[in-house]
N, C-alpha and C positions, 0 to 999 in steps of 0.2 A: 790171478789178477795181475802182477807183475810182471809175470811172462804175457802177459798179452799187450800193457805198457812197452816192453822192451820190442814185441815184435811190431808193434805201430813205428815205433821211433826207428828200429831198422828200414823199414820202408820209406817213412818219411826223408831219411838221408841217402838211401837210395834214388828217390825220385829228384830230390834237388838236384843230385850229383849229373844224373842223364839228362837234365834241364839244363845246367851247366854244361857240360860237354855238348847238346845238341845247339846251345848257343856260338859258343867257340867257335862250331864246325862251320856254320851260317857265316860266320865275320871273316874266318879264315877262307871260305868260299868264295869268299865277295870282293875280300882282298885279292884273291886268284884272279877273279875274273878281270878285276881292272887293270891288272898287271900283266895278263893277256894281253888285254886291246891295247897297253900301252908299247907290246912286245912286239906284235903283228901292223903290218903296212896296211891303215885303211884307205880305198881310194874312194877319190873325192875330187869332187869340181871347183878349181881356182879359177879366180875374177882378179882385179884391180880395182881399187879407186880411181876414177878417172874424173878430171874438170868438166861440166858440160853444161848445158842450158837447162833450167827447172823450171818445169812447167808446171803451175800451182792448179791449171785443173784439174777437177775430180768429180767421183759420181758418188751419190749416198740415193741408197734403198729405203723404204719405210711404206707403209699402205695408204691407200685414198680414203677419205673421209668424207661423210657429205660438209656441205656448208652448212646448212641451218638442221635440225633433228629435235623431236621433241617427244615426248610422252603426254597425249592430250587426258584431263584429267577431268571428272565430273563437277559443276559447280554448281550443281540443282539434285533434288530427291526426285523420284516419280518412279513412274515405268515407262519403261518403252515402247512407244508407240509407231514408230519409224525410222528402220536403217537404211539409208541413203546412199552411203557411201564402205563398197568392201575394200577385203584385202588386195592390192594390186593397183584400186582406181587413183587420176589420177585428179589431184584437187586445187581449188584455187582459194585465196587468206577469202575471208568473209565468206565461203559457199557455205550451206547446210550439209550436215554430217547427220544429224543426228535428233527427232524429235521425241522430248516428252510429254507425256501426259500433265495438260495445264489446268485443269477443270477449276482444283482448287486454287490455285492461285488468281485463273481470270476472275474467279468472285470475290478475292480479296480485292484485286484489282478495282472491281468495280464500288467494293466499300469504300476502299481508297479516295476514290474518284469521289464519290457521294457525299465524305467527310468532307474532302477540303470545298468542295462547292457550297456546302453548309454552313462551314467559316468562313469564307468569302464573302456569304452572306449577311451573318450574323456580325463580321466586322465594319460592314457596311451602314447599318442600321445602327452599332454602339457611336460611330465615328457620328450621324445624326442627332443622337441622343446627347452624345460630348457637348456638339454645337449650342446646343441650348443647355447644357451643365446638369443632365438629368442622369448622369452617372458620372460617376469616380475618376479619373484616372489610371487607378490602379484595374479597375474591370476595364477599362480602354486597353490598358498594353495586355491586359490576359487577350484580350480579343485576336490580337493582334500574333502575339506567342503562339493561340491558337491554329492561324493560318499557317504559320510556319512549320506546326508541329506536323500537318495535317498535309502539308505541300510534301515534305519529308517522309514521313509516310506512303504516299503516293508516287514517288521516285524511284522505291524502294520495292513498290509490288509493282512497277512498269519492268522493274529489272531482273526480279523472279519470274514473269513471264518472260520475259526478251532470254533468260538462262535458261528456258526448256526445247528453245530452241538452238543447238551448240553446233557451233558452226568455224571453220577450219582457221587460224591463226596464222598460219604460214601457207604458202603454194608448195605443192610437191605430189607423193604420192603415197598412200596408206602402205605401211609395212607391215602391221599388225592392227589386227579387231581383235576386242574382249570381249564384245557383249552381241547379244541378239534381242530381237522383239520380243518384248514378255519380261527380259531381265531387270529388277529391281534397281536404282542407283541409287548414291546417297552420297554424299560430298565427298569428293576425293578415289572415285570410284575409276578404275582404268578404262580408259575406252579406247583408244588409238597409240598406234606409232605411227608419227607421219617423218617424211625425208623429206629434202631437197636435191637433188643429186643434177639439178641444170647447172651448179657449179660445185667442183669437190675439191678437197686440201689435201695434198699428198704431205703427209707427217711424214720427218724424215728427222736424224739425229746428224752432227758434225762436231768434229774434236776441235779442239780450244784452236790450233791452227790453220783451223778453215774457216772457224767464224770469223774471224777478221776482215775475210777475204770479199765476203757477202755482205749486202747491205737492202733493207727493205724497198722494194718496188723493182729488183734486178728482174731481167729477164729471164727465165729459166728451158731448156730440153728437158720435154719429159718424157716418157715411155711409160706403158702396160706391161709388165710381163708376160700375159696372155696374147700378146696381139705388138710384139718388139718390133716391127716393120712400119709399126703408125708412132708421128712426132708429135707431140700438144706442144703448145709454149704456157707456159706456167708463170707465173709472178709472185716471189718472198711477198709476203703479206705479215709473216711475224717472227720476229727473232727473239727464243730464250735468253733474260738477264743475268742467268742463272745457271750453270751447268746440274747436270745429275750427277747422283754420287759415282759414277763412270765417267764422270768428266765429259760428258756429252752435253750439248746443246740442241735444243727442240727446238724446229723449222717447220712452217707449215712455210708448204707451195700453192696457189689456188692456181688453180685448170680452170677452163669454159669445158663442159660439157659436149659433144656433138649433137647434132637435131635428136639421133636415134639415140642418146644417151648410150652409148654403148661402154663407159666407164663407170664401172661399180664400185658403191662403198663396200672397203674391205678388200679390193684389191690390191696386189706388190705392185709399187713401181720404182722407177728409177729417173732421180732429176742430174742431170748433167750442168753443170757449171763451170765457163769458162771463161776462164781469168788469163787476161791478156800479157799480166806483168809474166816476163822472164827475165832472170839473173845467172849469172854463172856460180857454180856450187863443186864441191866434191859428193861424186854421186856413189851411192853403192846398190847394187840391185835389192829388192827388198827383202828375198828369198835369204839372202846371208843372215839375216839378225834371227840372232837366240835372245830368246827371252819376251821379245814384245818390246814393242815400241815405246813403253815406259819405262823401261830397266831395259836398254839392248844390250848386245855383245855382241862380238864377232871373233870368230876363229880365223887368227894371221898364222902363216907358215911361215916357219924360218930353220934352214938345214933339215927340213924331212916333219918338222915337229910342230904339231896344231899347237897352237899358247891362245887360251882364252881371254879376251881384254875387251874392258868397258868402256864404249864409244859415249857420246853425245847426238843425239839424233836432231836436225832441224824441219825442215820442211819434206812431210810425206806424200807423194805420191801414190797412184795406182800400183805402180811398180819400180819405184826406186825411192831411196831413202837419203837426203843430205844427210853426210855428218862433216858437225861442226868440230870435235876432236877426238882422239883417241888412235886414230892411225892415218898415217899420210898416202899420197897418191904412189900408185907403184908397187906398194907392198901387194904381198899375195895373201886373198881372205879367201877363205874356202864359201863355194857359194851353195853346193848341195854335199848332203852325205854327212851333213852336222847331228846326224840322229846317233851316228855309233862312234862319237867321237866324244871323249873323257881329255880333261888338260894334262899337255903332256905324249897327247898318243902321235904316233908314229903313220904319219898321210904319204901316200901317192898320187898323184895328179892324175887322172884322166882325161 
């Protein structure tokens, strides 16, 4: 039994040990390799900082959405007795969609109806009887309660029948049916997806320094990506208070539709916005910056040797980035080839 203790525990110090030395070799590896690239000339593409004119236009992407969209929902029991309206058609707010079986309710209706004509009546004759003091008071206002109860009643089964008739709440066109003739409903039962799509909202996102720039009812370029040769004009109609936890803000644009509708929800577009303000800036292409736009850097050369350093970025462009400090005009930034460059390493110009 001890000899089989002693030969676990040799193992076990054996295995640390080559876990240990397989670690070493890894760091010592890793060390090697950056001491390489810092040994060897990597070439790379230098730029300059240069003064120049900043153009705060810009384009942001996001897809079309219709305007109005709804899920139309049962507000009566029965069955089906006629579907009016499929998938595809298109429809208009108040047409018939959809009719149910009213039987029972048109004979509520008609008690309805019978009740309150009855109280009508019967208040008519108490109000007689008052006249000459041949009842109460209190049977007077019952009389009276009664019409009311009875009128209310009656409103009520005009509007379970008027509910088996369901009929479209917005104009647009059916995107989806659930049901068919025969199928049971019962409050809150799905029956349609209806759209509008004669005018849609291209959702789009912009970073903290572009909403500034925009302001509700601007004019907008817009494109399809399907079909980039045709221009909409589009109009901000809503600006997020609020950024996303990406620091993004949510913009809808609304489009007019063409006669053919030929813009669908759910497609990619692109709204262009152009902003007339220009300033002069220190520009840098945008391709230079490591890191992103919220923590940038940029690799300066100086005597052969990339040095990593932390810029301040202002106004972003399509393709170039103000910065506000970190390195002056003149200096040389590497603008491609930043993928095999470690600080410290040792660049070539190209």
């Amino acid at each position: 039994m001890k000899k089989l203790i002693y030969i676990l525990l040799a193992l076990l110090i054996a295995g640390a040990t080559a876990y240990k030395l397989t670690s070493n070799k890894e760091k010592l590896a890793a060390k090697a390799a950056v001491s390489q690239i810092k040994s060897q000339a990597i070439s790379v593409q230098l730029t300059e900082p240069k003064v120049g004119k900043i153009d705060k236009s810009f384009t942001a992407q996001g897809n079309f959405a219709p305007m109005n969209s709804l899920t139309l929902l049962s507000e009566t029991s029965g069955q089906v007795q006629k579907v009016l309206k499929r998938k595809g058609d298109k429809v208009r707010a108040g047409e018939v969609l959809v009719q149910v079986e009213a039987n029972t309710m048109s004979a509520d209706l008609a008690t309805a109806q019978a009740n309150f004509e009855k109280a009508k009546r019967d208040l008519g004759r108490f109000e007689n009887l008052a006249a000459g003091e041949a009842i109460t008071k209190r049977q007077l206002e019952e009389a009276r309660l009664n019409v009311k109860v009875t009128e209310a009643q009656l409103v009520a089964a005009r509007q379970r029948v008027n509910k088996t008739r369901i009929t479209a709440p917005i104009s647009g066109e059916i995107n989806e049916i659930y049901i068919e003739v025969g199928s049971f409903l019962s409050m809150g039962t799905k029956l349609y997806d209806i759209v509008n799509v004669d005018k849609l909202k291209l959702k789009i996102q912009v970073d903290e320094s572009q909403v500034l720039l925009i302001d509700k009812g601007d004019k907008v370029n817009v494109k399809a990506d399907v079909n980039a040769a045709q221009t909409y004009e589009g109009t901000v109609t809503a600006i997020a208070a609020q950024a996303t936890n990406a620091l993004k803000y949510d913009v809808e644009v609304e489009v007019k539709n063409p006669e053919k509708n030929s813009l669908r929800a759910g497609m990619y577009g692109t709204a262009s916005f152009q902003i007339a303000e220009q300033r002069d800036a220190l520009l840098l292409p945008r391709e230079s910056i490591v890191g992103g736009i919220q923590d940038p850097s940029v690799y300066v050369v100086e005597n052969g040797i990339a040095k990593l350093k932390k810029v301040k970025a202002g106004t972003v462009t399509q393709d170039q980035v103000e910065i506000v400090e970190g390195v002056n005009a003149g200096e040389k930034v590497v603008r491609s080839g930043q993928i095999n460059l470690v600080n410290g390493a040792k660049v070539q110009a190209i």
